[in-house]
N, C-alpha and C positions, 0 to 999 in steps of 0.2 A: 596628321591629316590622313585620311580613309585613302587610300589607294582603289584604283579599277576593280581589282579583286575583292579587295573589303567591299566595297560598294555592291557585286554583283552578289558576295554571300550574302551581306545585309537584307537586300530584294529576293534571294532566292528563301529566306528564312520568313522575312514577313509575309512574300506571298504563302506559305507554306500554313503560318499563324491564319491568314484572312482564311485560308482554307477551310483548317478545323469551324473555325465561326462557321463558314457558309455550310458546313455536312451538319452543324451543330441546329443550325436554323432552316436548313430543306431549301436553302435557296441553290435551283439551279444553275442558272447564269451565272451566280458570283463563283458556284463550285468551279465551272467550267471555264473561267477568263483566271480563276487564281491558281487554280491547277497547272493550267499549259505556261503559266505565268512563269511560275516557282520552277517547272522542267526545264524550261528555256532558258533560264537563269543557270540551273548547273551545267546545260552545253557550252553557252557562252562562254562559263569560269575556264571549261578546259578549253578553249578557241586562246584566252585572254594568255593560258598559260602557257601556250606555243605548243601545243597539243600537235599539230602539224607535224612539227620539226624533228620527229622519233619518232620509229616502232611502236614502243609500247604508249606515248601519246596517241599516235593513230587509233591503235585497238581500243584505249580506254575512249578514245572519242565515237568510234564504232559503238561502243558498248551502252554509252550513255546517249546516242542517238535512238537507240534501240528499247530503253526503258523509256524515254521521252517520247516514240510510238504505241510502247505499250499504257502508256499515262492515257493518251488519246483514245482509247479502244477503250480502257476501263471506266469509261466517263458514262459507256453506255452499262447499262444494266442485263442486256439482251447476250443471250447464249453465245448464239457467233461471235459477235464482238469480244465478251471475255475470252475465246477461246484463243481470239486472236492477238487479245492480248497478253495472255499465260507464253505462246509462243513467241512472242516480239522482247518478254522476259527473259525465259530460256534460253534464247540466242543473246539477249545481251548476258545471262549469266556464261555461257561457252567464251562473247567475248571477252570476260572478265576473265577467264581462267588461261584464254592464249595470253592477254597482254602482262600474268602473273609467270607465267611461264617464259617469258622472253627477259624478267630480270635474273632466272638463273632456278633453279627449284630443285637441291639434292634428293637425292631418290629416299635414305633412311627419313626426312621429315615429310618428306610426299606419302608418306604410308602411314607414320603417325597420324597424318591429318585427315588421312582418309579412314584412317581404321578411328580417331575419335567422331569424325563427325557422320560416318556412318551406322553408329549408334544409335547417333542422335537424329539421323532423318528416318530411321529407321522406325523410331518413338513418335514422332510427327506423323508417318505416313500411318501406321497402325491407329493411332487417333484419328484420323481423317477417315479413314478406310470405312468405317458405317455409315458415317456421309455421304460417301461418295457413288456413284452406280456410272453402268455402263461406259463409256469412252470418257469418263470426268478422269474412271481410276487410270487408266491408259495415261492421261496427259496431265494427270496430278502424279504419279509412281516417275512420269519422265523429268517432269519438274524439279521432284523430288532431287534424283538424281544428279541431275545439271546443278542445285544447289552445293551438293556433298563436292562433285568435283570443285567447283568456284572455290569454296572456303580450304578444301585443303590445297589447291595452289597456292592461297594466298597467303595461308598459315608458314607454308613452306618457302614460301618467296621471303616470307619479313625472318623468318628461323635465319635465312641465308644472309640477307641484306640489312638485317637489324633496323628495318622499315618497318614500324609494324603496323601507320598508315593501314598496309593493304590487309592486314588481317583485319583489323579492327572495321576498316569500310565493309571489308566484303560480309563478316560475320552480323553488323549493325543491318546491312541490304537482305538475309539471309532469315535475320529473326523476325523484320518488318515484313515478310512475304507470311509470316504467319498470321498475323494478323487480318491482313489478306482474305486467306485460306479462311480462317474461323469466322467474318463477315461474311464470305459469298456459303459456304457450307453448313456451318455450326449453327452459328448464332447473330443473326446482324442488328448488331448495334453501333452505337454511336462510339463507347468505349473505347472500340474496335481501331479505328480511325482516330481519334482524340491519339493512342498511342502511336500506332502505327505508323502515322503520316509525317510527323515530326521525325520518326526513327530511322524512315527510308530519306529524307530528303536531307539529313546532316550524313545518311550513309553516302548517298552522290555528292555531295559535298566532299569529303573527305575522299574518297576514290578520283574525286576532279582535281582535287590538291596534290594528291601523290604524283601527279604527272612531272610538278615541279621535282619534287623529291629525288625521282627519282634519276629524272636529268642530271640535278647535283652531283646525287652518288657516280654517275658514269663520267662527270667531266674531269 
């Protein structure tokens, strides 16, 4: 039998499915009632998982509150609104990277992870960069940034903890922001999203699940 938790991934995955349909067919409404649907679904998950009861439950539940504000923002198409949602990312990417940092993070793999994945936002931003003008590049270079930190905490969190949960969520949330990026800047298509949105909502997913994990490993 499906347990509370099965049950809330199940709902957070199909709203996620109805999703793609509704950006696939231009319907607004369904976009907007399957969207807040499917984010509410991975807060729950970390609520259902005692998210409370720990530190680094706290912070991941900070964190996934914080991309489930920025769900809400990005729903509009309007400048401000995105602007505000790029930031309600950001911060939840920072709080991704405190609650990686409170399972323990040696400093030789903290630098592996920042010296690989600084490469690699490095190649992301340069690609963006003809895109981009005035205060977009400001708060896409910060964005940026707030990514590279995220993934190499987490890189260096699972190196320690043999969790690799967190690498694996926060890198899957990290690739899905490209997608992102290449709809609002590049090119907006449907593709876009068809990828993307499945990629970020099994990344909250997973990042909601390590909460258990990670209780295990300290008990």
């Amino acid at each position: 039998m499906l347990t509370g938790v099965g049950i809330t991934i199940i709902a957070c995955l199909a709203a996620c499915a109805a999703l793609v349909v509704c950006e696939y067919r231009g319907w607004r409404p369904g976009r907007a009632i399957s969207k807040i649907t499917a984010s509410t679904a991975f807060v729950a998950l970390a609520l259902q998982l005692d998210a409370v009861h720990s530190a680094y439950g706290r912070v991941i539940l900070a964190a996934l509150v914080l991309s489930w504000v920025g769900d809400v923002f990005l729903l509009s198409h309007r400048n401000r609104l995105f602007l505000l949602g790029i930031t309600s990312f950001l911060l939840a990417h920072v709080a991704f990277s405190v609650a990686f940092s409170l399972v323990g993070v040696p400093l030789p793999a903290l630098l592996v992870g920042l010296a690989a994945m600084a490469v690699i936002g490095a190649s992301v931003l340069a690609w963006l960069w003809k895109h981009l003008d005035g205060f977009y590049r400001v708060a896409v270079g910060a964005y940026v940034l707030a990514i590279v930190a995220m993934c190499a905490f987490a890189i260096a969190a699972s190196a320690a903890s043999g969790n690799w949960l967190l690498a694996g969520g926060a890198i899957a949330f990290a690739v899905s922001d490209i997608s992102v990026a290449r709809d609002r800047f590049v090119a907006h298509r449907f593709i876009n999203r068809l990828w993307g949105l499945p990629l970020y909502y099994v990344a909250q997913v997973i990042l909601a699940l390590s909460i258990q994990h990670v209780a295990a490993a300290a008990a």
